[in-house]
N, C-alpha and C positions, 0 to 999 in steps of 0.2 A: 410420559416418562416421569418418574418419582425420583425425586432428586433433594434432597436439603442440606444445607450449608450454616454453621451461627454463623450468629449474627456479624460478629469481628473480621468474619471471613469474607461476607460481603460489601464491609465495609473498606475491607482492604483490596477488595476487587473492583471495587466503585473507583477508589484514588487512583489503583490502576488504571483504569480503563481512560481515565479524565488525564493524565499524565501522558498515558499513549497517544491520546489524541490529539494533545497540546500539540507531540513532538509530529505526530502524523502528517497535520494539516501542511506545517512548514516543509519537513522535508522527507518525510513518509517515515518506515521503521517501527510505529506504535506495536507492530506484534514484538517485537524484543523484548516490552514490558507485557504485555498480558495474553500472549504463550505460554513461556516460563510460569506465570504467576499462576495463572490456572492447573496448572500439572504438578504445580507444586501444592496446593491444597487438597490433591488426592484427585482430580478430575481427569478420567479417561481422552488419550493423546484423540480422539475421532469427536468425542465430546467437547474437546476443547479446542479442536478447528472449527466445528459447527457454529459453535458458540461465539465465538472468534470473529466468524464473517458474517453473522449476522449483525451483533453489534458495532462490527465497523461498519456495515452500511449506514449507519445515520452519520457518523463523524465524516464520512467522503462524501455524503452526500451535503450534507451543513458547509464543510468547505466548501466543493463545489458551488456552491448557492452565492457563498460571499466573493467569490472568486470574480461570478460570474456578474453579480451586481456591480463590483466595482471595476468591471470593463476590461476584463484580464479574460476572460473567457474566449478567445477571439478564433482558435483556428479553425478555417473554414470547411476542415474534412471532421470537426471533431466527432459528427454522429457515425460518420462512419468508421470511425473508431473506436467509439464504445461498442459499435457491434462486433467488431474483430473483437473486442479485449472480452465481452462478452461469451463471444464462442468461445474462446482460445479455454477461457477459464471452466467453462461449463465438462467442455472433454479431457481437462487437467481434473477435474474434481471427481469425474467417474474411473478417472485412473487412478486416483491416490492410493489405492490398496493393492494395487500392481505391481507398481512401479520402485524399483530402490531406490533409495536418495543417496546411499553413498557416494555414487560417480561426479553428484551436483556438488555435495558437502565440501566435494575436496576443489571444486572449480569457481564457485561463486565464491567466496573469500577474494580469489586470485581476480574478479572482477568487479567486487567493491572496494576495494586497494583502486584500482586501475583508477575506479569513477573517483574517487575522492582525489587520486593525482591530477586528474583533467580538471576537475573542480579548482584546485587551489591554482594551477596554472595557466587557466582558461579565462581570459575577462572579459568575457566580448563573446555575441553569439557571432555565429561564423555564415559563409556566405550560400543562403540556402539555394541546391541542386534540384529542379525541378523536372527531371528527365524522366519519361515516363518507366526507367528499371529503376529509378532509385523510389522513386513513387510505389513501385511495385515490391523490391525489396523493404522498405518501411513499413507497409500494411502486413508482411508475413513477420515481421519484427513483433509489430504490434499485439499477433494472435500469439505469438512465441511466448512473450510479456505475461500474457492473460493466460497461456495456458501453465506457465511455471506459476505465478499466483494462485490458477487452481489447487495443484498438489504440493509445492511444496511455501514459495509467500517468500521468504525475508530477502529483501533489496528489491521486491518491485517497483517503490515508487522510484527509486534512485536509477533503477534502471530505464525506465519512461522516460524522467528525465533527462538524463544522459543522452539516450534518444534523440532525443525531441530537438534537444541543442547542437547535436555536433550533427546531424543528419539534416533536421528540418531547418536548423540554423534561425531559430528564434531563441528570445530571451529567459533566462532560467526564473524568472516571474512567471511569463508566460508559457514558460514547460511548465511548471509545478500547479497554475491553474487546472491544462488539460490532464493531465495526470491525477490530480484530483479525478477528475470524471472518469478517467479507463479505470481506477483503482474501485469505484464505487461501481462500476460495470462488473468487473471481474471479482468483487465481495458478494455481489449483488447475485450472479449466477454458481458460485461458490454456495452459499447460502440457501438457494432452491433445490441442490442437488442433497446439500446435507437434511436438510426440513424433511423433505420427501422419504427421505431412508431412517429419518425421527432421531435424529442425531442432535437436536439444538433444545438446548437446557435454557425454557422460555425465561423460567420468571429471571434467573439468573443473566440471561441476554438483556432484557428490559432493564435492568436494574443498571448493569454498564452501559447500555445503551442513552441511556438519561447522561451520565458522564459525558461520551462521548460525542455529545451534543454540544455538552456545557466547553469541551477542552477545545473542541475541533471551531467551534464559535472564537473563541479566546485566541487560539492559535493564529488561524486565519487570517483573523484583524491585525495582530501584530504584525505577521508576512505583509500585510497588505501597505500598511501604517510605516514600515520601517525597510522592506523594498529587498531587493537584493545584498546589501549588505549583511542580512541577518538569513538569509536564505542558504546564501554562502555556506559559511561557515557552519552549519548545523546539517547540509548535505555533507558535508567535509566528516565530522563527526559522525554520523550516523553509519556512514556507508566502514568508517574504519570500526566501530562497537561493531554494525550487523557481522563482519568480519571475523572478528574477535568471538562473538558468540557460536558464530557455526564451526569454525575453529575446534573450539574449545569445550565446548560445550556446555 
């Protein structure tokens, strides 16, 4: 595919991509910035999910990595996780051109609200249920997760985490580790589906992709360095913006 962009334009897609990923690593939402940003330079809406989930794969995966180095990595189902968020995302991505979004547009708003009220009222993970229907209901959660990531994306990482805390009843450090890893799952198989059908705008991918290295590095360490209290507040935010934007438009 033939594609060219000046130079200012990728320059301002770079700061993008490095800003989304800052925000990503901490408490997911990076496509709020370079969704938008890309469609607003003239790049076709298919072009610019492709592009999209590729590039996020090195910033969810770069978190992931730091996550996992500094011992936050822990949940013991989590490969079986990635392969739920994995599928879920794969047969979400071959539906994109199917499917409306109106029906979601008007419903996730109503449940990123919800997650940023649990957020700010919530201080403490809760006392995890290990019965084998809630075990069973969470893995179909899981591929639910990956499959709305596939087609449509804004509030997955919020929603993992939400997940993760009020269901599995661990800590929203350790939700936003694992979540890291289903989100680079479900980019990940996002991203082979769009390649395959020659949707992904390389040199333009590589180039936020270098960003997305550099923010999701940065991001990370700060999460990691400063703990829950800076976790907080920025799923708090995020989940009321992704809101605000699907809203709104």
């Amino acid at each position: 595919m033939e594609f060219s962009l000046e130079f200012d334009t990728y320059v301002i897609l770079f700061i993008a991509a490095f800003l989304a990923s800052l925000i990503d690593s901490i408490a997911g939402g990076g496509g709020l910035l370079t969704t938008p940003a890309m469609l607003l330079v003239g790049i076709s809406p298919l072009n610019t999910l492709a592009t999209n989930k590729f590039q996020s794969c090195f910033g969810t995966f770069t978190s992931t990595y730091n996550y996992y180095k500094n011992g936050l990595l822990t949940e013991p189902r989590r490969f079986l996780y990635f392969f739920l968020s994995f599928g879920g995302s794969m047969v979400g991505t071959f539906l994109v051109s199917r499917i409306s979004n109106e029906v979601l547009e008007s419903i996730i708003p109503i449940l990123l609200i919800s997650a940023a009220v649990f957020f700010i009222l919530n201080r403490g993970p809760s006392t995890s249920n290990k019965s084998s229907s809630l075990i069973f209901i969470f893995n179909v959660i899981v591929v639910l997760i990956g499959f709305y990531d596939g087609f449509f994306g804004p509030g997955t990482g919020s929603f993992f985490v939400l997940a993760f805390v009020i269901i599995k009843g661990i800590s929203i450090m350790e939700a936003t580790a694992i979540t890291k890893l289903l989100n680079f799952a479900s980019n990940f198989a996002a991203f082979i589906i769009f390649a395959l059908k020659g949707y992904v705008i390389w040199e333009l991918g590589l180039i936020m992709a270098v960003a997305q290295i550099g923010g999701a590095n940065l991001g990370s360490r700060f999460a990691i360095t400063n703990g829950e209290k800076v976790v907080r507040p920025v799923l708090v935010i995020v989940s009321i913006l992704l809101s605000i934007r699907i809203l709104f438009g």
